[in-house]
N, C-alpha and C positions, 0 to 999 in steps of 0.2 A: 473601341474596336481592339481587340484581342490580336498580339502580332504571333503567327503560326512559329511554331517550332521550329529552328533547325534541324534538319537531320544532320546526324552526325555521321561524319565517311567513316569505314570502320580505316583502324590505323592499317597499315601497309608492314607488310610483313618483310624484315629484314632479307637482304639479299644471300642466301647460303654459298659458303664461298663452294666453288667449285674443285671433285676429287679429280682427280686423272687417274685415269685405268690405261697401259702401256700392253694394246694386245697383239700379241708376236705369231702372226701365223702366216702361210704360204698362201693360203687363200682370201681373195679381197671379200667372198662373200663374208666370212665370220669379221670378218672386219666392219661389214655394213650391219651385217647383223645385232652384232655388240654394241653399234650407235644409237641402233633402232633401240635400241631395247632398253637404254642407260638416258636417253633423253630428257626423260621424265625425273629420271633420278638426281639431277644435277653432276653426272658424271661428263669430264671430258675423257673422250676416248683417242688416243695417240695410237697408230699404228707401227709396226716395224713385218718383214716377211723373213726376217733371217738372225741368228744371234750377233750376228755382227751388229746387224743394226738397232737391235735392241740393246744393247749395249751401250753403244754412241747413243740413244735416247735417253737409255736413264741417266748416263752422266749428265745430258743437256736439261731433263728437267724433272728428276726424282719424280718418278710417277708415283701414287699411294699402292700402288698392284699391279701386278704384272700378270696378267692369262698367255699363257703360253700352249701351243701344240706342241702335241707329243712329237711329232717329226719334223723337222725345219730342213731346209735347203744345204745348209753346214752345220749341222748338228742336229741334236736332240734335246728336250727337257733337260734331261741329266748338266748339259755340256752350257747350258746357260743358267741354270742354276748356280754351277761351280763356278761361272763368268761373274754372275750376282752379288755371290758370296763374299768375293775376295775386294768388292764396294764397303764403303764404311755408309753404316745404316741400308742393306740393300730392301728394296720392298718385298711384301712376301707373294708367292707366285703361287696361281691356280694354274695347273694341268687342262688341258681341255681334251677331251680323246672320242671317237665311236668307240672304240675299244675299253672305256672304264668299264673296270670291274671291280673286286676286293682284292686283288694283286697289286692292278696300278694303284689303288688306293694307297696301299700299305705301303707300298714303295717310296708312292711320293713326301707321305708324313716322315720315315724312316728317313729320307734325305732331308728335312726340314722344310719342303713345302706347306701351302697352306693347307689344299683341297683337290678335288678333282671335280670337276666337273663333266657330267655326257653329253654328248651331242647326239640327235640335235638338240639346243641348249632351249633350257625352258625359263621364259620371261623372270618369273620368280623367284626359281632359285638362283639364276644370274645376280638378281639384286642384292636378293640374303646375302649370299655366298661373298660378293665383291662389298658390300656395306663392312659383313662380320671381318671379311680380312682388313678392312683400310683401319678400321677402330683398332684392331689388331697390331697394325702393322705403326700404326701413333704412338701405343703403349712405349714398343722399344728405344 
């Protein structure tokens, strides 16, 4: 009598360490939104609503990207950018706006951001966009 095969389990696939994406907006929805949409991607998403507080997060735990709205509660894009900057290694930061256009675009690259991203934010290029920056943001 013939003893049957084993099957063989396929191996198990290494655990991919996990990115942090640090997204600074006044609104809880983009905040759930950004979870929803990064879950699959092995992204942890870390919240802040003001640059105060995104500040005191990235010092606490160097996110790989920071998404930022354009208007915050004490400031602007611009004014946590310049808060970013002055970080040794700070991460690079997408824009998120209704308002993108080829303006904010130009602006935001001209100050050393990454991208801009529209709202409302499309699954996709969420990913792209926050993948290409984190690789980006490793290089330096």
């Amino acid at each position: 009598m013939m003893a049957e095969p084993q099957q063989k389990l396929p191996a198990r696939a290494p655990d991919r360490e996990s990115i942090t994406l640090l997204a600074v907006s006044p609104y809880r929805d983009d905040h759930d939104r950004l979870k929803d949409m990064l879950r699959c991607d092995n992204w942890t998403v870390e919240t802040a609503e003001s640059c105060d507080e995104a500040v005191r997060a990235v010092q606490d735990s160097t996110p790989a990207v920071v998404a930022c709205e354009t208007d915050l509660p004490d400031g602007n894009w611009k004014d946590l950018f310049n808060l970013l900057t002055s970080l040794q290694n700070p991460p690079p930061v997408v824009v998120l706006s209704r308002h993108a256009d080829e303006t904010l675009w130009a602006e935001v690259l001209n100050w050393g951001g990454y991208d801009v991203l529209a709202k409302p934010l499309d699954p996709t290029e969420v990913s792209r966009v926050f993948g290409m920056a984190s690789r980006y943001g490793r290089r330096g």
